[in-house]
KOLNUKOL-590044 format. One record per residue (C-alpha): z, y, x. Coordinates in steps of 0.001 Angstrom, whole numbers, padded with zeros to 6 digits, always signed. Layout:
N
ZYX ...
This chain:
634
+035667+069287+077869 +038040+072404+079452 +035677+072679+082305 +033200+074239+080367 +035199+076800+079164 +037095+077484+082718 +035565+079808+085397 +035016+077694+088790 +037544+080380+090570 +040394+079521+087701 +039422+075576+088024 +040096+075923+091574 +043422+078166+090943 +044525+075611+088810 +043855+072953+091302 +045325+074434+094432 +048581+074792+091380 +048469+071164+090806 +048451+069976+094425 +051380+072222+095060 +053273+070200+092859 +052271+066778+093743 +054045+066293+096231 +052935+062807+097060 +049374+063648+096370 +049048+060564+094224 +047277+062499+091889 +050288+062928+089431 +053160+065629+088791 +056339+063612+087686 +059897+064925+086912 +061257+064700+090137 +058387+066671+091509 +058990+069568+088835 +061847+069337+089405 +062213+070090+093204 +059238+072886+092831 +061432+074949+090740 +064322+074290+093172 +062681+075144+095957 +061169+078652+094663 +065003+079362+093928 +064332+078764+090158 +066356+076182+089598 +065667+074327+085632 +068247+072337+084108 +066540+068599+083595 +066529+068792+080430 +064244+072023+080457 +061714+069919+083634 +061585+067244+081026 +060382+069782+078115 +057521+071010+080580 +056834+067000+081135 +056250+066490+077012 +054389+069434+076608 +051516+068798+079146 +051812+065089+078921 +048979+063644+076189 +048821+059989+076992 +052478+060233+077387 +052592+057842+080449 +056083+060699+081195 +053518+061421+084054 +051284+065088+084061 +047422+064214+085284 +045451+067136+086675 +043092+066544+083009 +046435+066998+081407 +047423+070235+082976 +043826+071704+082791 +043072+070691+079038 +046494+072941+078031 +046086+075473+080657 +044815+077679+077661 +048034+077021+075627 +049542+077543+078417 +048839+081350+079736 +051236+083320+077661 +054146+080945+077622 +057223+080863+079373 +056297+077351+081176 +053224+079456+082798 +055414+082038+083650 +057681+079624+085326 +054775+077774+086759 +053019+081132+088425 +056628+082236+090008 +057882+079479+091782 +054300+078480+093151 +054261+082718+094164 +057937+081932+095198 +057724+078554+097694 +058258+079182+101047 +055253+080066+103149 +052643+080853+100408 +051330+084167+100514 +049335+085353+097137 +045965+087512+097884 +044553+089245+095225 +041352+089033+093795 +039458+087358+096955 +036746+086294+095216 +033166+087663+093661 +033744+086156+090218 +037477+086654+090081 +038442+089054+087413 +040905+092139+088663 +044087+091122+089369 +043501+087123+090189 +046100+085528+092436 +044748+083518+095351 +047914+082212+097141 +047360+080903+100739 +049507+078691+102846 +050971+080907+106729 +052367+077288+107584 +048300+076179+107283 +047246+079486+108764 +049083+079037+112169 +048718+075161+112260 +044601+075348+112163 +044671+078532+114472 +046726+076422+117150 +044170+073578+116722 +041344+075458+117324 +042456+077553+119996 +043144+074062+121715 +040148+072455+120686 +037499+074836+121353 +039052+076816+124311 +036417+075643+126941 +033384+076590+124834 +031796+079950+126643 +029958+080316+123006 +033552+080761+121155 +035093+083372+123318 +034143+086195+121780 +036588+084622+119206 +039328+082621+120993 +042167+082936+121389 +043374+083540+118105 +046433+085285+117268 +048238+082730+114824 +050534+085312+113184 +047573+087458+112598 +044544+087146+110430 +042321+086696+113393 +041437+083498+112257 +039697+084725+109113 +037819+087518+110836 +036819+084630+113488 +035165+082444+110765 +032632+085702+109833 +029881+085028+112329 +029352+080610+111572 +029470+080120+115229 +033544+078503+115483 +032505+076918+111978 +029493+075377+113382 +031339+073892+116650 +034608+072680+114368 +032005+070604+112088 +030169+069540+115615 +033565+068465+117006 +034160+066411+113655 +030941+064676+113459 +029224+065022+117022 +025560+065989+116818 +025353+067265+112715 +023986+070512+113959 +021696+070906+116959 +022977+073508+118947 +019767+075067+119463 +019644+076282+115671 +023049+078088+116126 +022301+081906+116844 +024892+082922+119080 +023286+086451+120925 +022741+089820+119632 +024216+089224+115665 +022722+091029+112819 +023462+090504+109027 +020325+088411+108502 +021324+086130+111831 +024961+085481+110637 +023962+084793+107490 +021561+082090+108524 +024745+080752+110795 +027525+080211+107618 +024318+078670+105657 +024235+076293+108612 +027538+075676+108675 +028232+075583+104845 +025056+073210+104515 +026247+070961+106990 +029680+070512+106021 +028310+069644+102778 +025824+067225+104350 +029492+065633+106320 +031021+065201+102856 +033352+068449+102294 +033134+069983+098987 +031822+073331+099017 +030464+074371+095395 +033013+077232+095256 +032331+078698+098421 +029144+081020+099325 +028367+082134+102603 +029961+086023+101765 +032613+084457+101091 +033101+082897+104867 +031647+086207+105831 +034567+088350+104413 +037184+085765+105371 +038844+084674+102490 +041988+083653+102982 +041895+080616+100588 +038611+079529+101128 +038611+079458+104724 +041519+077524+104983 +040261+074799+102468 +036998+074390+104003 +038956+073900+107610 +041481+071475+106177 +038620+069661+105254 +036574+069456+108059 +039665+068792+110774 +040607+066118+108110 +037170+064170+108454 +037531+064563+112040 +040894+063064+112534 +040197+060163+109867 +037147+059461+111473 +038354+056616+113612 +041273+055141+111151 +038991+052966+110018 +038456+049010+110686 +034907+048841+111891 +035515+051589+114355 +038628+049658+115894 +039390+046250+115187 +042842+046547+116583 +043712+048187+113341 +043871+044393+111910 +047636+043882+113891 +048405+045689+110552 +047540+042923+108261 +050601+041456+106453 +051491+037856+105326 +048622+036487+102465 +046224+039564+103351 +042586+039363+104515 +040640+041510+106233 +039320+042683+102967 +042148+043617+101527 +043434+045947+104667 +039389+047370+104483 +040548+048365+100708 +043035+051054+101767 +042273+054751+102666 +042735+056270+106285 +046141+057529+104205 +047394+054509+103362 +046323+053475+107106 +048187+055585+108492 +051380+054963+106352 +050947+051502+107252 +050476+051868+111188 +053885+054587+111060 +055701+051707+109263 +054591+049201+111461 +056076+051180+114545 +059330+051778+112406 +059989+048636+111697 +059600+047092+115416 +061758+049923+116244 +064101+048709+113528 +064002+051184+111544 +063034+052326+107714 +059873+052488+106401 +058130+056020+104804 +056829+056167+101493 +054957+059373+102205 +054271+062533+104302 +056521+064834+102999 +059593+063235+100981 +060764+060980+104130 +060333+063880+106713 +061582+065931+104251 +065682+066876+103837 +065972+065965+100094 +068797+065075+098292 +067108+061958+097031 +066764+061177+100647 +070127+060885+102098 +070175+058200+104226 +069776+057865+108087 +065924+058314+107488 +065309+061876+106787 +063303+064496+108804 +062519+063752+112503 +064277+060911+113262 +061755+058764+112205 +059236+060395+114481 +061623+059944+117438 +061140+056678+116774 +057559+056292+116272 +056899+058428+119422 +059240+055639+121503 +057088+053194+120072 +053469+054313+121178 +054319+056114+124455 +052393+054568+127152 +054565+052063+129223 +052433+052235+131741 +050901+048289+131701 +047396+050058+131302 +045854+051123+134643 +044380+054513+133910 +047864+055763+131439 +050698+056129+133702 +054187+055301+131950 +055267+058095+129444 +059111+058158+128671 +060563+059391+125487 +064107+061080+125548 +066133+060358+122687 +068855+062296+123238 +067877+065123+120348 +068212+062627+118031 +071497+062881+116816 +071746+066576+116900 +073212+067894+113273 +070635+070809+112797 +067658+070166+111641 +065560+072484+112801 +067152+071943+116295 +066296+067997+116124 +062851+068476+114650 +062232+070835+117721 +063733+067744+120499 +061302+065648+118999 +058228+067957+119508 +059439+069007+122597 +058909+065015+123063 +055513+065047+120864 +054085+067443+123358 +054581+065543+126860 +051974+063047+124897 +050431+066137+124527 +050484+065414+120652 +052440+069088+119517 +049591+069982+116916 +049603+071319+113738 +053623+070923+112959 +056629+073548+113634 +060235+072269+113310 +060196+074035+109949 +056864+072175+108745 +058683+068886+109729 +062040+070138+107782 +060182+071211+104452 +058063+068124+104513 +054582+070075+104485 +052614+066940+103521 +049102+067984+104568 +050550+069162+108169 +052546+065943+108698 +049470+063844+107836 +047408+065578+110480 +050301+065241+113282 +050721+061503+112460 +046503+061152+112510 +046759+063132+115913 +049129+060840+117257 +047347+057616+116297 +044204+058542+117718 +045636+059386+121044 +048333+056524+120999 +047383+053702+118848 +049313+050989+120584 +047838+048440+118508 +046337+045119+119907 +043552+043188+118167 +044729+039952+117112 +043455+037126+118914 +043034+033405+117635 +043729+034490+113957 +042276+033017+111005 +040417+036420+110569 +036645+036812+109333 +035506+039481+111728 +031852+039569+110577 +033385+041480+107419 +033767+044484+110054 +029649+045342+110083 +030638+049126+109382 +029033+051010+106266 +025209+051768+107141 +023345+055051+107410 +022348+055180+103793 +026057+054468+102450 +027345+056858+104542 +024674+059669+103296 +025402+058527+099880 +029561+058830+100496 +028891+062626+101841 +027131+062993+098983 +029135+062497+096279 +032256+063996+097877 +030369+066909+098404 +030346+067475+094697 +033665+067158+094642 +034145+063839+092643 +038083+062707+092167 +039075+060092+093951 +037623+060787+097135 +035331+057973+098288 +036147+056540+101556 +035102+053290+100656 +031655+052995+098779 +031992+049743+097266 +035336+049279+096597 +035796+052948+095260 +033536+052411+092940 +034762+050035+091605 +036155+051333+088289 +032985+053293+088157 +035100+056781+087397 +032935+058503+090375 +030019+056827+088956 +030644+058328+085205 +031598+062117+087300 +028172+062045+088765 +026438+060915+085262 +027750+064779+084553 +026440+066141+087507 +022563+064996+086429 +023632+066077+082369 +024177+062704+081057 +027463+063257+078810 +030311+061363+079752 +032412+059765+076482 +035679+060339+078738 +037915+060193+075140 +037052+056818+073701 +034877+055498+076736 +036685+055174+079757 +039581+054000+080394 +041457+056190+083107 +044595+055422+085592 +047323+054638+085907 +045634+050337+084963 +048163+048554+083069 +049837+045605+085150 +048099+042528+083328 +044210+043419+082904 +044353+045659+085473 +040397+044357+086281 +039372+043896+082929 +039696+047792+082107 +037692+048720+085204 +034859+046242+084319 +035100+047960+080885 +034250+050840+082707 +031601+049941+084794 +029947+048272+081995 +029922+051705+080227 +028046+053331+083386 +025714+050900+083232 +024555+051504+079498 +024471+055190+080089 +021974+054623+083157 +019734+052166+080755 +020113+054037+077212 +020497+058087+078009 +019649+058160+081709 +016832+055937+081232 +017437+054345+084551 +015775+051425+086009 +018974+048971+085937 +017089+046098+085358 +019135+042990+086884 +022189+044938+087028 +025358+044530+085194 +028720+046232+085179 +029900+043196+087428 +027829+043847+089592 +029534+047513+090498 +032715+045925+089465 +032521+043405+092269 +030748+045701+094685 +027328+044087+094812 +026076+046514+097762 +021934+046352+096723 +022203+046690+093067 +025404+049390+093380 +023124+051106+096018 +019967+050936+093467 +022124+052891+090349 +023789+055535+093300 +020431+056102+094603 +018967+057143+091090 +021755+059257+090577 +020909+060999+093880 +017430+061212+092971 +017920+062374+089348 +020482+065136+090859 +018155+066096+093430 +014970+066966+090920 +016992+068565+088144 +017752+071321+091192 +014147+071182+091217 +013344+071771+087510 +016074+074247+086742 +014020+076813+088849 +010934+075734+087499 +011801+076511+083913 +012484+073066+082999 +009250+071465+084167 +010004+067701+085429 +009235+066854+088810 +008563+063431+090823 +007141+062834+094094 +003548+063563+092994 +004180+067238+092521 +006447+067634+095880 +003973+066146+097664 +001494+068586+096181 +003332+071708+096668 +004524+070453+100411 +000168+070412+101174 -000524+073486+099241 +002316+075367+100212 +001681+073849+104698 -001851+075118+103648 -001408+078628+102341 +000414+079065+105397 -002127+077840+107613 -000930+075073+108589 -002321+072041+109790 +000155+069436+109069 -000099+067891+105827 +001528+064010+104358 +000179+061545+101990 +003140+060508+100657 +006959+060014+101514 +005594+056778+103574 +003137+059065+105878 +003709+057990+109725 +003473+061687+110310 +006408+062638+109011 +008472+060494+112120 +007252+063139+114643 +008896+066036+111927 +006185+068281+112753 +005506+068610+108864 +008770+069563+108114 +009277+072195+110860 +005620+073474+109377 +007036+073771+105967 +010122+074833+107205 +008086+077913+108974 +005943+078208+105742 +009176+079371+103817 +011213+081192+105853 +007852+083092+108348 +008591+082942+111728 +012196+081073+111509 +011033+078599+113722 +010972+078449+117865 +007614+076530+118575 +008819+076284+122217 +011821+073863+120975 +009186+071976+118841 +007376+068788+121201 +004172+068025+120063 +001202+065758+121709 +001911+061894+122349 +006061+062026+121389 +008444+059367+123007 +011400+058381+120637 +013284+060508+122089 +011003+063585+121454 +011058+062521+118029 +014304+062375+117617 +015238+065692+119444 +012211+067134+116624 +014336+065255+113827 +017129+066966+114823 +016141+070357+115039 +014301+070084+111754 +017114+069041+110228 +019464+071760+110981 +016763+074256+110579 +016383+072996+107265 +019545+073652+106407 +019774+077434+108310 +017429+078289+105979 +019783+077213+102740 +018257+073997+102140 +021403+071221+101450 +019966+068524+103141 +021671+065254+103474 +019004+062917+104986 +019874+062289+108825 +017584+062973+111727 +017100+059034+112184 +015840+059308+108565 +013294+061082+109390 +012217+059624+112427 +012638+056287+110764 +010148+057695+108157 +012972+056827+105250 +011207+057353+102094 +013910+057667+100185 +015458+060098+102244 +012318+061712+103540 +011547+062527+099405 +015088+064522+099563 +014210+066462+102308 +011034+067828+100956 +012855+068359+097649 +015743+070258+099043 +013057+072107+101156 +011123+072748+097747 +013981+073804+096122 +014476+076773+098679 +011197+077604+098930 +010738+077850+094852 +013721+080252+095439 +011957+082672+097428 +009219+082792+095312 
């Protein structure tokens, strides 16, 4: 109910405020975590005064403050002295630097606050990733104590390799414009770019292409974070390597490990290292790297890393990785900072010293940490698949095309959790009731849904209360063909009939873009077919389709017409095959339509294959994303 009455640039504020106090990023600010906040912005609170703060934001009194919490009394909030507090010690923490107003719809005087730590961590990572392109050098190197890296983002072109180096082939190379820049060319680059991050799952409502062009601070580095992040998670997951089973535990199935997020994958590979090196377990990313008080014992800061990095050096068994030995003997030196520097001194002859100083490792940055420990797994794994195990391997087919379009999807709008799992994220059906917002159905969140943390004992039967809920608000105010489908059905993860309510979400979300420019008027296929022929036509074209089913579509010859129909003369005709088209011609067409599509601000999330494939589902969101734009210009 807040949101309404909170511009997106304070929602955001209040956000990038909230994760600066979860520590843990479980979603949750407790005591503790208050607690060390103030400490650490030299404000110390007495506990008694953290555990006022606690009952004042705390509704559901669970002695835990939820992000709905701190937003629904962040009006009560702005003239008192807990605000106060709260603004200063987030100003105050080490490493955060506060911009402001860096944004179009920020009101004089807004506070931005971005992290140096982050700054210098992505600048080192791209400088090493992208140092052999010949298209980034007008950019790289970067200066990582400088704002270099903000300027570099202004042009699209390092935004459009990151997101290629993420997710191989999202943009077709041929669509970036990389000689002789002019406003109107860049511009058509960061709509590339933010379009296809979008289309790769990063959330990007807040974030317009001036922004990138003007290099916010803030922005930049949260659309980064989130594209390296897809990157490095993109192979910490089961049906992409099977050898992540050696992590299964006693009484677990396959099932269960395909349950957790690349997070808790991680955590469990580091801990599975530890312990065969005999040593303690993490809970987390920051508060067991992390000097803390609470963490006083012999694991604290790097010397669980030393460790870890014994544990996956290459001992040289494998033919083609010679033997890789890891000195120890930093480990027992007193100063921290001099230890956490002996162990990346080690880090980097497995050429693994990105994104973490010494000081990083000593404060416990939890973002950085997770990226180092995601760069070391997916150069050193050291994991073997288990052999002769009772182990149902035909559970690893991998999520398909259309889950993986419908994932992107909805994390591109930003829904909370994030879904790395369709099925079993959906579970509880709380990204299923966010989205029912997203198309204007409203949401009963008060007396409807029952929210996390799940009490012990009916743990299942609340999130089957939910999904039941979802499914009456598809049927009664949606009006949503849900016939056959029950809230079991999402509460067990049936993959056809959870597929059939996600798709009509998609669908419904896709045409209300469609009737909010045209004054309200309802669309459905008939009339984007009819304005795709009339609008081919009026440009003289000769392509035209039948329907979303039309064979013609697989050579994407109509598209790149319609695409040149909107946007006059956006289109290279010599990059376009035409005539008798292998599968490979039509796939090369797919591709370029595709990113072209988006270069001209169309968020497309249909896949080149889709097209070729002649996906009617798909293919229909193509043609209404590209109707959308083109209703724009007119």
């Amino acid at each position: 109910n807040m949101a309404g009455k909170i511009s997106k640039d304070e929602l955001e504020e209040l956000r990038e405020a909230f994760g600066k106090i979860d520590l843990d990023g479980n979603g949750s600010i407790c005591d503790y975590e208050l607690h060390e906040l103030f400490k650490e912005a030299n404000l110390p609170l007495p506990g008694y005064k953290v555990r006022e703060i606690i009952q004042k934001l705390d509704r559901n009194k669970d002695n835990k403050i939820s992000f709905d919490e701190f937003l629904s009394v962040s009006h009560e909030l702005k003239s008192s002295d807990i605000a106060k507090s709260f603004r200063k010690a987030i100003n105050r923490k080490e490493g955060i630097l506060a911009i402001g107003g860096t944004s179009t719809q920020s009101s004089e005087g807004t506070q931005h606050s971005f992290s140096e730590e982050e700054r210098y961590a992505f600048v080192n990572w791209l400088n090493t990733a992208l140092e052999n392109d010949p298209d980034c050098k007008h950019a790289l190197p970067m200066d990582p104590n400088s704002d270099s890296l903000f300027k570099a983002m202004g042009d699209g072109i390092v935004l459009c390799k990151m997101i290629n180096l993420s997710v191989p082939d999202t943009i077709d190379e041929r669509t970036i414009n990389k000689k002789k820049l002019t406003p109107f060319t860049i511009q058509e680059n960061l709509n590339l770019a933010l379009n296809s991050a979008s289309a790769i799952g990063c959330h990007v409502v807040n974030i317009g292409a001036l922004d990138l062009r003007e290099g916010k601070p803030h922005l930049v580095l949260g659309l980064l974070w989130q594209i390296i992040k897809i990157g490095l998670f993109a192979d910490i997951e089961l049906s992409r390597n099977e050898a992540l089973a050696a992590l299964l535990r006693d009484g677990e199935t396959l099932e269960d490990l395909m349950k957790l997020s690349p997070e808790e994958l991680l955590l469990r590979w580091a801990n599975f290292h530890l312990e065969n090196a005999g040593w303690q377990k993490i809970n987390n990313f920051s508060s067991d790297i992390k000097v803390q008080t609470r963490c006083r014992s012999l694991f604290q800061d790097s010397r669980a890393y030393f460790h870890l990095l014994n544990q996956i050096s290459p001992k040289g068994t494998e033919e083609d990785q010679p033997r890789i030995d890891i000195s120890m003997a930093g480990f027992s030196e007193k100063d921290d900072l001099k230890r956490a520097e002996n162990m990346l001194q080690q880090a980097d002859r497995l050429g693994c010293r990105q994104f973490v100083t010494p000081a990083d490792v000593v404060a416990g940055n939890p973002k950085l940490n997770l990226a180092f420990v995601a760069n070391l797994f997916n150069k050193y794994p050291s994991l073997t698949k288990p052999e002769g195990e009772d182990i149902d391997w035909g559970l690893l087919e991998g999520e398909t095309r259309e889950e993986r379009t419908f994932r992107n999807w909805m994390n591109s709008l930003g829904v909370n959790p994030h879904v790395n799992h369709l099925y079993g994220d959906l579970a509880d059906a709380l990204v299923i009731l966010q989205l029912y917002e997203k198309i204007k159905v409203p949401v009963d969140w008060t007396n409807k849904v029952n929210k996390p943390p799940y009490p012990k004992i009916g743990t299942n039967m609340k999130k089957l209360e939910n999904c039941n809920y979802a499914v009456e608000l598809g049927k009664t105010t949606a009006k949503f063909s849900l016939v056959g489908i029950g809230g079991q059905d999402l509460n067990d993860g049936n993959a056809t009939l959870t597929l059939a309510l996600v798709w009509q979400l998609m669908r419904r979300y896709t045409l209300n873009v469609l009737e909010d420019l045209g004054d309200g008027q309802k669309a459905n296929d008939d009339i984007i077919v009819k304005w795709v022929n009339t609008t081919l036509s009026e440009a003289g074209k000769t392509t035209k389709i039948s329907s979303f089913k039309d064979k013609e579509i697989s050579t994407s010859l109509p598209v790149v017409d319609l695409i040149d129909a909107i946007q006059p003369g956006s289109i290279s005709y010599d990059l376009v095959k035409t005539g008798s088209l292998s599968a490979e011609d039509k796939l090369e067409n797919a591709k370029y339509a595709v990113s072209m599509a988006r270069k001209i601000g169309a968020r497309v999330y249909a896949l080149p294959d889709d097209l070729v494939e002649v996906k009617p589902k798909m293919v229909m969101t193509v043609f209404a994303c590209l109707m959308g734009r083109g209703m724009k210009r007119a």
